[in-house]
Biotite code that builds the C-alpha atoms (Angstrom):
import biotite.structure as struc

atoms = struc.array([
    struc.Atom([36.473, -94.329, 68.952], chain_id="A", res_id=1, res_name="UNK", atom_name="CA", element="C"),
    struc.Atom([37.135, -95.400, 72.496], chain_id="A", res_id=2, res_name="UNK", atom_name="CA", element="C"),
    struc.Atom([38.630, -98.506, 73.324], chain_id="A", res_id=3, res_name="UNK", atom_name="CA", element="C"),
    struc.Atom([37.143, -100.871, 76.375], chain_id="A", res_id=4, res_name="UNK", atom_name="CA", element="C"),
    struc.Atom([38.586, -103.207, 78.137], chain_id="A", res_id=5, res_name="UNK", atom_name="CA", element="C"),
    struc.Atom([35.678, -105.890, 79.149], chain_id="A", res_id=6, res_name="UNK", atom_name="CA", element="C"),
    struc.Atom([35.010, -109.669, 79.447], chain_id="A", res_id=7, res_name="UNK", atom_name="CA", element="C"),
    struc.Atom([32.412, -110.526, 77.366], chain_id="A", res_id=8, res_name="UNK", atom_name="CA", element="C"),
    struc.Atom([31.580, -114.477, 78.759], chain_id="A", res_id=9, res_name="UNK", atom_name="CA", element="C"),
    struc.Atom([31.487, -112.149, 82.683], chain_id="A", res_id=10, res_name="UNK", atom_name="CA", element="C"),
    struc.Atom([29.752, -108.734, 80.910], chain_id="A", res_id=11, res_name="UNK", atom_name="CA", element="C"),
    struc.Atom([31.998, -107.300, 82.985], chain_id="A", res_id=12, res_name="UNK", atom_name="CA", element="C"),
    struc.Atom([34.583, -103.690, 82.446], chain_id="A", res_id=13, res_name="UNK", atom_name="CA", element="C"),
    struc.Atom([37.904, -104.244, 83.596], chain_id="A", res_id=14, res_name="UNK", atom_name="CA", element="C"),
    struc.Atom([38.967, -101.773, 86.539], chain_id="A", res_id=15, res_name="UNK", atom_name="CA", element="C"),
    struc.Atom([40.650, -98.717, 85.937], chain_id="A", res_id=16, res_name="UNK", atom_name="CA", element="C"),
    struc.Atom([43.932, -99.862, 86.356], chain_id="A", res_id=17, res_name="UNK", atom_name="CA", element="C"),
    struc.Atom([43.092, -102.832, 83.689], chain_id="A", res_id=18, res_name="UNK", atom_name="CA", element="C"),
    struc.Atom([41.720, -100.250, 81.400], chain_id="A", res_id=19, res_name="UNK", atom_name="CA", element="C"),
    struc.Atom([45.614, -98.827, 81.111], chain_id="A", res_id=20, res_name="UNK", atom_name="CA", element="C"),
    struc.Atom([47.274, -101.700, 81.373], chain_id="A", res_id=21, res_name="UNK", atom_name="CA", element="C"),
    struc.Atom([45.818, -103.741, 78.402], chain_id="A", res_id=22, res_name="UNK", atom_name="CA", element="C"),
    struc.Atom([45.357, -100.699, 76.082], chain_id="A", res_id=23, res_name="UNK", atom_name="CA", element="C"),
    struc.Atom([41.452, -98.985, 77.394], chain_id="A", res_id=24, res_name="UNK", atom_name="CA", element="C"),
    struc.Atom([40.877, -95.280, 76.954], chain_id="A", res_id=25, res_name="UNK", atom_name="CA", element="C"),
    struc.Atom([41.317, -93.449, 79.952], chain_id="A", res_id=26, res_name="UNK", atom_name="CA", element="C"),
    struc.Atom([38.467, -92.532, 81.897], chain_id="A", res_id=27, res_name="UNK", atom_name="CA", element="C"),
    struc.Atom([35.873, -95.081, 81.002], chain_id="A", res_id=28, res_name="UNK", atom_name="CA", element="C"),
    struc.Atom([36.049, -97.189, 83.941], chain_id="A", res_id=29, res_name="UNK", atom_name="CA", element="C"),
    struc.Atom([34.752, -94.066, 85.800], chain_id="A", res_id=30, res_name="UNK", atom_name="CA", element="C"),
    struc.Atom([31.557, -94.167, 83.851], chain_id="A", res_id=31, res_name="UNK", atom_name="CA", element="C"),
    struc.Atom([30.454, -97.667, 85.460], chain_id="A", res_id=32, res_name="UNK", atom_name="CA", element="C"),
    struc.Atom([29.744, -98.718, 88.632], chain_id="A", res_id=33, res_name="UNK", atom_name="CA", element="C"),
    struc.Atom([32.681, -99.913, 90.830], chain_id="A", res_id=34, res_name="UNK", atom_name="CA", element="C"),
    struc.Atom([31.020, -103.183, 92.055], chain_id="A", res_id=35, res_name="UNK", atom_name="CA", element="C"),
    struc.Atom([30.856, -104.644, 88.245], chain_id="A", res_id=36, res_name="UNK", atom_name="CA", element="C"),
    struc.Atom([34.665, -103.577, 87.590], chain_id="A", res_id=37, res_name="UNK", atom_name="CA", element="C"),
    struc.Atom([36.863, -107.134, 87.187], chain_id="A", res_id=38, res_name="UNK", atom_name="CA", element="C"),
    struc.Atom([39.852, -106.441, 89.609], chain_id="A", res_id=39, res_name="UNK", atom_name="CA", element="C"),
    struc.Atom([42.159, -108.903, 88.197], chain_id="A", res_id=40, res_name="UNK", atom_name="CA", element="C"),
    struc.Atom([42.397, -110.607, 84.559], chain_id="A", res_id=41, res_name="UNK", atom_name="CA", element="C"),
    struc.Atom([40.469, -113.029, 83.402], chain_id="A", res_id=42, res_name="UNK", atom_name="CA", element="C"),
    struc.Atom([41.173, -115.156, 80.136], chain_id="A", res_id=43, res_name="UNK", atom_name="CA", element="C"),
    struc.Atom([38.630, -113.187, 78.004], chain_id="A", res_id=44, res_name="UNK", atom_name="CA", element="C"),
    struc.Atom([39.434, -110.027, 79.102], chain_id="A", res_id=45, res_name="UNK", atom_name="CA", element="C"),
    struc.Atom([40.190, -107.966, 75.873], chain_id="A", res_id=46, res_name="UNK", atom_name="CA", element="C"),
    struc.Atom([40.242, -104.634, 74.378], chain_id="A", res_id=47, res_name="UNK", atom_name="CA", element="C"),
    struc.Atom([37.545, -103.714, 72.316], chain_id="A", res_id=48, res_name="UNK", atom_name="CA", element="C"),
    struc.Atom([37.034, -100.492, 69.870], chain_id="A", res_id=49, res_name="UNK", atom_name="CA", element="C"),
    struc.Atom([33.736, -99.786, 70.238], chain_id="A", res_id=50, res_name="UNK", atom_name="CA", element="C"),
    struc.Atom([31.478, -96.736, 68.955], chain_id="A", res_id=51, res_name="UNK", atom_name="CA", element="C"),
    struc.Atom([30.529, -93.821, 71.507], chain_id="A", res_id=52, res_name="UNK", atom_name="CA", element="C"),
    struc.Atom([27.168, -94.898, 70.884], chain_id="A", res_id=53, res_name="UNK", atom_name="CA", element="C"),
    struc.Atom([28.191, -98.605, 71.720], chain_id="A", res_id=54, res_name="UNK", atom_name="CA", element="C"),
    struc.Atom([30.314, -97.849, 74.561], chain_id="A", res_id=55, res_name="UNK", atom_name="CA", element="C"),
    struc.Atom([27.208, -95.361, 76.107], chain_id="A", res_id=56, res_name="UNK", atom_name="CA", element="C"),
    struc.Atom([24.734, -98.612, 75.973], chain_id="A", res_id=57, res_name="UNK", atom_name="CA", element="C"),
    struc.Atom([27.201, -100.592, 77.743], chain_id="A", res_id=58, res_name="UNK", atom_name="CA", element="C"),
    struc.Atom([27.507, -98.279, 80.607], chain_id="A", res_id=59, res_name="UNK", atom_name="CA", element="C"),
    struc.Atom([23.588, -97.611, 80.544], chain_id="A", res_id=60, res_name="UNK", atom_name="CA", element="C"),
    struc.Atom([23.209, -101.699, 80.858], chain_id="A", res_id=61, res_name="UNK", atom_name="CA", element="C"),
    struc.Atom([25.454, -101.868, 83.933], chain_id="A", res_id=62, res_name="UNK", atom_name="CA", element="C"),
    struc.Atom([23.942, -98.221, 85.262], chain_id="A", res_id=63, res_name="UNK", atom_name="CA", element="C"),
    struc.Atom([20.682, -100.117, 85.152], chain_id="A", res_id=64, res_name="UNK", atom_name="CA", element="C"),
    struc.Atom([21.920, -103.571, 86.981], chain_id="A", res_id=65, res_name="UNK", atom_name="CA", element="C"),
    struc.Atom([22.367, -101.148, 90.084], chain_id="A", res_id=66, res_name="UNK", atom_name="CA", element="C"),
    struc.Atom([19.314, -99.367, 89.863], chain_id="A", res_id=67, res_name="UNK", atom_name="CA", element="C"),
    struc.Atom([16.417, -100.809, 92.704], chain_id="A", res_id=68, res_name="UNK", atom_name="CA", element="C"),
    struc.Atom([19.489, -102.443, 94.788], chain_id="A", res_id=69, res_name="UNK", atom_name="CA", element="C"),
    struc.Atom([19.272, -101.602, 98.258], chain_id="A", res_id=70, res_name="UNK", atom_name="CA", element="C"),
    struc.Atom([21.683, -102.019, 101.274], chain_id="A", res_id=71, res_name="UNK", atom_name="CA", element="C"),
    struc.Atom([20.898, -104.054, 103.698], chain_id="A", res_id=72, res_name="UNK", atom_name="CA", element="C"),
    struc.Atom([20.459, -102.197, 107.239], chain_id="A", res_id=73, res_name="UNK", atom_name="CA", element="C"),
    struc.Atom([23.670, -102.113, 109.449], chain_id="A", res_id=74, res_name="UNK", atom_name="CA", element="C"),
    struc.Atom([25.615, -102.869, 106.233], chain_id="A", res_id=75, res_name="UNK", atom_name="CA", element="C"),
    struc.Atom([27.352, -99.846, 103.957], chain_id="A", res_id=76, res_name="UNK", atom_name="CA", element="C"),
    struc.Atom([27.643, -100.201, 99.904], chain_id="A", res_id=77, res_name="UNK", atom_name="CA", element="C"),
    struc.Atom([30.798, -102.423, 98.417], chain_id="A", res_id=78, res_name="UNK", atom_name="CA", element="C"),
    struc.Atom([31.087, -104.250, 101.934], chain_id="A", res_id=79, res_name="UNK", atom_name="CA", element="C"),
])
């Protein structure tokens, strides 16, 4: 069972680097999208051991919180 390091109160994943640090299974971080990863701690971010099933909704939720955003012209993605 993976582990996940995420803020519930935010929904947000912790960044990769936060997924080591407090105890996360390597590699899940990759599977969302980099503008909903937390960069820094927060006081309810937590490990979690989740199901593979639980841990693939997750990452469909935040998959589908990106889908239908555009960039605005001029302007490139994370900026």
């Amino acid at each position: 069972m993976p582990i996940l390091v995420y803020d519930l109160k935010l929904k947000r994943p912790g960044c990769a680097l936060l997924q080591v640090a407090l105890g996360g299974t390597t590699g899940v971080a990759g599977q969302f999208p980099t503008e909903h990863w937390l960069l820094a701690p927060t006081p309810d971010l937590k490990p979690y051991r989740i199901s593979d099933e639980e841990l693939a909704s997750v990452i469909q939720y935040h998959r589908r919180l990106v889908v239908g955003v555009t960039v605005p012209e001029g302007k490139s993605e994370g900026r």
